[in-house]
N, C-alpha and C positions, 0 to 999 in steps of 0.2 A: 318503724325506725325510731330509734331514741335520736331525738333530735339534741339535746345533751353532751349525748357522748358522738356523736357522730363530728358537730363544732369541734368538739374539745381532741378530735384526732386532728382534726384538718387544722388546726390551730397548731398542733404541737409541730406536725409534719411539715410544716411550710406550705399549707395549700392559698394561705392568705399574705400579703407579703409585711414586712414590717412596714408600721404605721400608714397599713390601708383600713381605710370606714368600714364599719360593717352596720350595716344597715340591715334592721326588720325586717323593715318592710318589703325588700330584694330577697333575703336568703330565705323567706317565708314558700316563696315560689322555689324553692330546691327542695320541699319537705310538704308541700302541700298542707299547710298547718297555718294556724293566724300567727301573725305580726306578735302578740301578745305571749304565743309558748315562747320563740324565737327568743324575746328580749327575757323573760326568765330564762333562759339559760345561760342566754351570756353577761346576765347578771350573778349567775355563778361563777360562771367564768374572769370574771371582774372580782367576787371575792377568792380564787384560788389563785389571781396572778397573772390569768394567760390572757386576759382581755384589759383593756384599760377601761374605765367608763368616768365622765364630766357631767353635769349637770348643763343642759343648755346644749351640751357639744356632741353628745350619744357616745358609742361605744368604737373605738377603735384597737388596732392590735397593737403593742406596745414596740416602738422603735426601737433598732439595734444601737447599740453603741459598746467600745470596746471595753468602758467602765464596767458598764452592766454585765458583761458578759464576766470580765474577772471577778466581781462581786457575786455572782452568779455561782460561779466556780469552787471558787473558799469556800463556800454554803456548804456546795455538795462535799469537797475533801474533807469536813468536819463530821458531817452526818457520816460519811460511809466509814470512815477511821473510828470513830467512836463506835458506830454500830458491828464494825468488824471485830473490832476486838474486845467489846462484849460476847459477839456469839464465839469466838475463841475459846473466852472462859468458858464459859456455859452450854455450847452445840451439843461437843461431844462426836463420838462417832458417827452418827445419825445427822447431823449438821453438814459433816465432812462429806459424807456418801452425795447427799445432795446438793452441793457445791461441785462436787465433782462431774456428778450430770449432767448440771446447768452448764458446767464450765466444757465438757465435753460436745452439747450440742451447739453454743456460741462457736467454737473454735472452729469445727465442720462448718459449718455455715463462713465462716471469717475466709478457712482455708478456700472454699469454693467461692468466692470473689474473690479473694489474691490472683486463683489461674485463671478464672474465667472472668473480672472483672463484675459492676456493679448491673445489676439487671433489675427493674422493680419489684420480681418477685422474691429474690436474694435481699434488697432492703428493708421490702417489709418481715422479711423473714430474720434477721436479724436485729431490727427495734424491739420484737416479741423477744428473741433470746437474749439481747443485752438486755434487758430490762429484766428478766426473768433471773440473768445473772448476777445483777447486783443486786437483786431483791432478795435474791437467797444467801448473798455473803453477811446482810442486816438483821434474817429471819429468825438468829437463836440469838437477838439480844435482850429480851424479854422488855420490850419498851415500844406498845402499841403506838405513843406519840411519838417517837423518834422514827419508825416504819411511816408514820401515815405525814409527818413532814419532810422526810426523804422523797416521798411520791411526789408530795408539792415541788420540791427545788427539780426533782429528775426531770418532771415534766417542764420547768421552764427553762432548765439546760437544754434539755434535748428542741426546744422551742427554738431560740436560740442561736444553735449549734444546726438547727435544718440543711441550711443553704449547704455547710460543709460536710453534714455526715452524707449528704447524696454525693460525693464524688471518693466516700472513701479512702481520701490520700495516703492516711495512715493506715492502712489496715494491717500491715504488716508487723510495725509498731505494736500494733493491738494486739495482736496473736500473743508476742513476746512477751507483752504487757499484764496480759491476762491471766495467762499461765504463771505469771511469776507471784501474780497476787494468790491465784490458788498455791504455789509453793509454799510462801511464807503463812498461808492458813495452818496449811496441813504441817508446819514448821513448830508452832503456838509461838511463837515470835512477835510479840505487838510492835518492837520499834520497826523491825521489818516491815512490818504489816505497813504501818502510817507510811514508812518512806515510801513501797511498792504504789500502794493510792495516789499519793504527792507524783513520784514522777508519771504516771499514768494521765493525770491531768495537766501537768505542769505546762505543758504548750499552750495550751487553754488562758493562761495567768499572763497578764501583762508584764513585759521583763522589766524589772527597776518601780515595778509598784510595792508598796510595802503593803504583805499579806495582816492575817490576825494573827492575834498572838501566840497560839495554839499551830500555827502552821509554823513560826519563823522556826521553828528549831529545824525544820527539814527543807529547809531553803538553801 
């Protein structure tokens, strides 16, 4: 088992709660590994964001707060807007067909929680396909650092966002949501494009906080 990536799921998913200890010397015993692999990972995990770590104080998961979470948010509305309508210009039809896919298997998955509600296997099955979906709406921007800092902010949203994407409340929103951003792809519309992103996460933003600057125009 990659003891790495295994943390850094349970980290994103909510398996730890915010600002609970993680201790070595404990999670060593869930991996049968030393104390020593344990803390290098989640010293990576401390440089990607999803870990805090102190000198004197070790490593804990980073508390929630509604700041962070709107600051959190802008991040992503900036990455995916910009990266959308890059791969706009530049996808092509071959961009589109792939968008369409990904957006085809999220939705299935989306639809079968709307009737049938949220079941473990349907969430994790759908963190694979949103993730898969927004990863392909960035994929023809031709800017390896803007794809590999998008994964950074995605995964501390979706960190985050744990407690609430398990009960799904919006899903239905989602469906409409999603679909409409693949409209405006397959549209080549960029203002479109930014708004459909914008209101997609817009719940997410604290109401009467003031966003960047790059967002107010779609506020």
């Amino acid at each position: 088992m990659d003891v790495f990536e295994d943390i850094r799921t349970r980290a994103i998913a909510g398996s730890f709660a915010h600002g609970e200890k993680l201790r070595a010397e404990i999670l060593r015993n869930d991996y049968g590994c030393s104390a020593s692999t344990v803390r290098e990972a989640l010293l990576r995990l401390a440089a990607l964001g999803l870990v805090e770590f102190q000198e004197q104080r070790g490593f804990r998961m980073p508390e929630y707060s509604p700041e962070r979470q709107h600051d959190i948010t802008q991040m992503r509305i900036m990455l995916e807007t910009e990266g959308a309508c890059r791969s706009m210009r530049h996808g092509g039809v071959a961009w589109e067909s792939r968008l369409n896919a990904a957006h085809h298997k999220l939705s299935h998955i989306e639809s079968r929680i709307a009737a049938m509600g949220p079941t473990d296997e349907l969430a994790q099955l759908w963190m694979a396909a949103e993730l898969e979906f927004h990863q392909t709406l960035l994929s023809a921007c031709g800017s390896d650092i803007l794809i590999e800092l998008h994964l950074q902010v995605y995964n501390r949203y979706r960190q985050v966002k744990a407690e609430y994407d398990r009960t799904f409340l919006h899903v239905t929103e989602n469906i409409r949501e999603h679909q409409a951003i693949v409209d405006a792809a397959l549209s080549g519309d960029e203002t479109t494009m930014r708004t459909r992103i914008f209101e997609h996460f817009e719940r997410h933003l604290l109401p009467g906080r003031p966003v960047a600057g790059a967002l107010a125009a779609l506020v």
